[in-house]
C-alpha positions in Angstrom: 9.3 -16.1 35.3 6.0 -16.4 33.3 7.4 -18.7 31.2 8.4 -21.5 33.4 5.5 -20.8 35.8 3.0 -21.5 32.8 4.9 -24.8 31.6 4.8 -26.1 35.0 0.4 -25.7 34.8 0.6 -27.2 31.7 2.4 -30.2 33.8 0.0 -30.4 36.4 -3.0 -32.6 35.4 -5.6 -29.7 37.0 -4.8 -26.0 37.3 -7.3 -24.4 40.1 -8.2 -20.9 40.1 -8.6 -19.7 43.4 -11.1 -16.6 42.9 -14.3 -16.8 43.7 -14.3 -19.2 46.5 -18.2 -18.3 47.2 -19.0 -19.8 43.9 -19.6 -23.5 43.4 -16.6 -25.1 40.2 -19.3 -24.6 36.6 -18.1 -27.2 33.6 -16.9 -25.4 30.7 -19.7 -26.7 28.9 -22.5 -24.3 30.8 -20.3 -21.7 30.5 -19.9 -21.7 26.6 -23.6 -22.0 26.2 -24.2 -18.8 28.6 -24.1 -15.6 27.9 -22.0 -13.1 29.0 -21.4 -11.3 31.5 -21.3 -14.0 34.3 -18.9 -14.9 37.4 -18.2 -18.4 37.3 -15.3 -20.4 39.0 -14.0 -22.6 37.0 -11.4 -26.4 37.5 -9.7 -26.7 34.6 -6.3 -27.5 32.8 -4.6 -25.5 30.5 -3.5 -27.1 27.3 -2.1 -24.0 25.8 -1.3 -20.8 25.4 0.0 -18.2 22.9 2.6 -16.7 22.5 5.2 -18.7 23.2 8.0 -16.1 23.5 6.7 -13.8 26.1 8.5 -10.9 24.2 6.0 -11.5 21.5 3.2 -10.7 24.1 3.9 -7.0 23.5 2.1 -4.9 21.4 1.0 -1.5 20.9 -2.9 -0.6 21.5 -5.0 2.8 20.2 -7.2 3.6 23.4 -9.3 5.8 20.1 -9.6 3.7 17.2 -9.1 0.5 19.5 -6.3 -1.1 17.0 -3.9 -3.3 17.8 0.0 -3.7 16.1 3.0 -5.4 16.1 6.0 -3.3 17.9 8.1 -2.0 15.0 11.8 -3.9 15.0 14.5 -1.6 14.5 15.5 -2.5 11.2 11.8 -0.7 9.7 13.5 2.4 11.9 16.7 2.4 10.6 15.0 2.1 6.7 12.8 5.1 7.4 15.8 6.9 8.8 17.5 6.5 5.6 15.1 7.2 3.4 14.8 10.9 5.0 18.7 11.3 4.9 18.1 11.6 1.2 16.9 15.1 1.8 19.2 17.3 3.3 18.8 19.6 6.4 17.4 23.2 4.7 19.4 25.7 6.4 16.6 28.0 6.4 15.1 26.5 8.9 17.7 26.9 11.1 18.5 28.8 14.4 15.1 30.0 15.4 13.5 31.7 18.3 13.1 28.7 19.9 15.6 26.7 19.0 19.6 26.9 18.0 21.0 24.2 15.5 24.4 22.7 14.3 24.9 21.3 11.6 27.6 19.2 10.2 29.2 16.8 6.9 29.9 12.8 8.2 33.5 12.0 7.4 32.6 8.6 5.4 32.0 7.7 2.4 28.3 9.0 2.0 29.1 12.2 3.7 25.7 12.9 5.0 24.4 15.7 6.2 23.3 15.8 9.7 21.5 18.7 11.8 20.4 18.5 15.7 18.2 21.6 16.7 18.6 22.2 20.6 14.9 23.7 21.9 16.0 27.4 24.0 14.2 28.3 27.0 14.0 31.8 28.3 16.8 32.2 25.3 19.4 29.7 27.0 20.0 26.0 25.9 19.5 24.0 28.8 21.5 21.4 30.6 21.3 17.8 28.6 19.3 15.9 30.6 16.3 18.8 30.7 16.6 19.3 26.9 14.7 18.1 23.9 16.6 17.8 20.6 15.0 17.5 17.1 17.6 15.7 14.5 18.2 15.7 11.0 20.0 12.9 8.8 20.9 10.9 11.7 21.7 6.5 12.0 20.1 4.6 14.5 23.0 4.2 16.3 23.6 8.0 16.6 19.8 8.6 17.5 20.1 6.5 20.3 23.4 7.7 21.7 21.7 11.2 21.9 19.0 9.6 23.5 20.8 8.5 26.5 22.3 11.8 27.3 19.7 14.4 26.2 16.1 14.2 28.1 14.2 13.7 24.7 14.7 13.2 21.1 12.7 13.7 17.5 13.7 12.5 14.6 12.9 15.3 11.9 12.8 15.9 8.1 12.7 19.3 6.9 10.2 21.2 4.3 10.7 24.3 2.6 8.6 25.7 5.5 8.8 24.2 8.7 10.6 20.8 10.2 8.0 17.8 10.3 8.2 14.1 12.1 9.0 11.5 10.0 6.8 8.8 8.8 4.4 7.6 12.1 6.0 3.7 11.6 9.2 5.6 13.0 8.6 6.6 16.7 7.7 10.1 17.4 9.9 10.8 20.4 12.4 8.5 22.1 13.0 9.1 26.0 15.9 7.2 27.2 15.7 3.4 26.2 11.6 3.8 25.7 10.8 4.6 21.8 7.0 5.6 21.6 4.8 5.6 18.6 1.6 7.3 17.2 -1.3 5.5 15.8 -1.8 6.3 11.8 -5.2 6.2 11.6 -5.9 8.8 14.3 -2.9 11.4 14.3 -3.0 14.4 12.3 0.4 15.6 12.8 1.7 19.2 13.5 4.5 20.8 12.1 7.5 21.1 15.2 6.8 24.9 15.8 3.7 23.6 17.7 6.0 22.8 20.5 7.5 26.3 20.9 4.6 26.4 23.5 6.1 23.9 25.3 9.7 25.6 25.4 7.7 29.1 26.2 6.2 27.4 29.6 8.0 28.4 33.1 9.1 24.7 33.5 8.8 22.9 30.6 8.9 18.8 31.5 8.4 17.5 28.1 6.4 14.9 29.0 5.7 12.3 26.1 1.6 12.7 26.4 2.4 16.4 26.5 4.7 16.5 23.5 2.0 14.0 21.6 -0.7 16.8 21.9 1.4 19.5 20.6 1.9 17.8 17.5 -1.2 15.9 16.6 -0.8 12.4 17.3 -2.5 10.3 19.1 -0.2 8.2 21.1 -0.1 4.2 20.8 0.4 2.7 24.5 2.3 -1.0 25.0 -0.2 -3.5 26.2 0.9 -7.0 27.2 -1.4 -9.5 25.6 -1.5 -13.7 26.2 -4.3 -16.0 25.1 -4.7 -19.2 27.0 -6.9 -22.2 26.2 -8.6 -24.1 28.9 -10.0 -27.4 29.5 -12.3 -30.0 31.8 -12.9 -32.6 29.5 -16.9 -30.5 28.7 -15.4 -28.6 26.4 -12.7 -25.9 25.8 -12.5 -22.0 26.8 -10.0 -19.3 25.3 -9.4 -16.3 28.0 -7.0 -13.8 27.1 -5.0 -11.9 29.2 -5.1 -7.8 28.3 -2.7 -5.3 30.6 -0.7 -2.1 30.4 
């Protein structure tokens, strides 16, 4: 556990990094007045790092534009998920060439409106777990029950011409238990019949980079990110920690 390994350094009166064994220890001090890039080795103690929760580590980097953002809770999902239940499903858009849809009334109160469009290839619906579905109108909760039994699933709004993604703060596609998000600045998103190539290939895998390209966005990737400050009594060096 990171976390526990980290408090223990912090215990320790000296931390020793054990790269570089060729190179002689350097004091913080010369390294703050060098310039980079140098290899030094370094004895030092570490006073403290951030974040504390490791969970908060996580984040989600644009390889393009080189942004960085907080991972979207699922409360900001559920409100965007709302907000496009407003408009109903247009049945004209409905049971296409490349696609066959269902649509039904909830039984509660609200009575909502909710359409799943099942992609077709070579005509036929495929078994669950090779599928991608496109839905309409749906909770969180439902979204992610599909999710665990079909392969993939978009959350969809329709126009008066064509079904579209929903706001990019919403994931684009969710695979399983693994939501995945485009970056704002960089997509320019498709409407869905972009991905009736897809369906048309001999095998279609649906694979998340795949499906991203299709429809314009530029996919954001999870990076795990720690800052951690060092010390030798010459002075004090931040190094951060930047991973996929």
């Amino acid at each position: 556990d990171l976390e526990l390994h980290l408090q223990r350094c912090q215990q320790l009166s000296v931390t020793v990094l054990t790269d570089h064994q060729d190179l002689k220890n350097t004091e913080l001090k010369t390294i703050l007045n060098s310039t980079a890039p140098q290899q030094y080795r370094i004895r030092a103690k570490l006073r403290t790092y951030k974040p504390q929760k490791l969970y908060q580590s996580i984040k989600l980097h644009c390889s393009k534009c080189n942004s960085l953002q907080e991972v979207p809770g699922g409360d900001d999902f559920d409100l965007i998920l709302q907000g496009s239940a407003v408009t109903a499903p247009n049945p004209e858009l409905h049971n296409t060439s490349w696609y066959d849809s269902v649509m039904w009334t909830t039984q509660d109160q609200k009575q909502r409106k909710i359409a799943i469009h099942f992609v077709k290839h070579d005509e036929m619906v495929q078994q669950p777990e090779d599928t991608l579905i496109m839905i309409e109108g749906g909770t969180l909760k439902e979204i992610w029950k599909l999710a665990k039994r079909f392969k993939c699933v978009i959350p969809v709004r329709s126009t008066e011409d064509d079904l579209e993604l929903l706001d990019l703060s919403a994931p684009f596609l969710l695979q399983g238990n693994i939501k995945y998000y485009g970056c704002k600045q960089c997509s320019v998103p498709k409407p869905m019949k972009s991905l009736s190539s897809i369906a048309a290939e001999q095998r279609p895998s649906w694979e998340p980079t795949e499906i991203a390209q299709a429809l314009g966005v530029q996919p954001l990737q999870y990076v795990f990110i720690m800052k951690f400050t060092l010390v030798d009594g010459t002075g004090a060096l931040n190094a951060y920690l930047f991973d996929y």
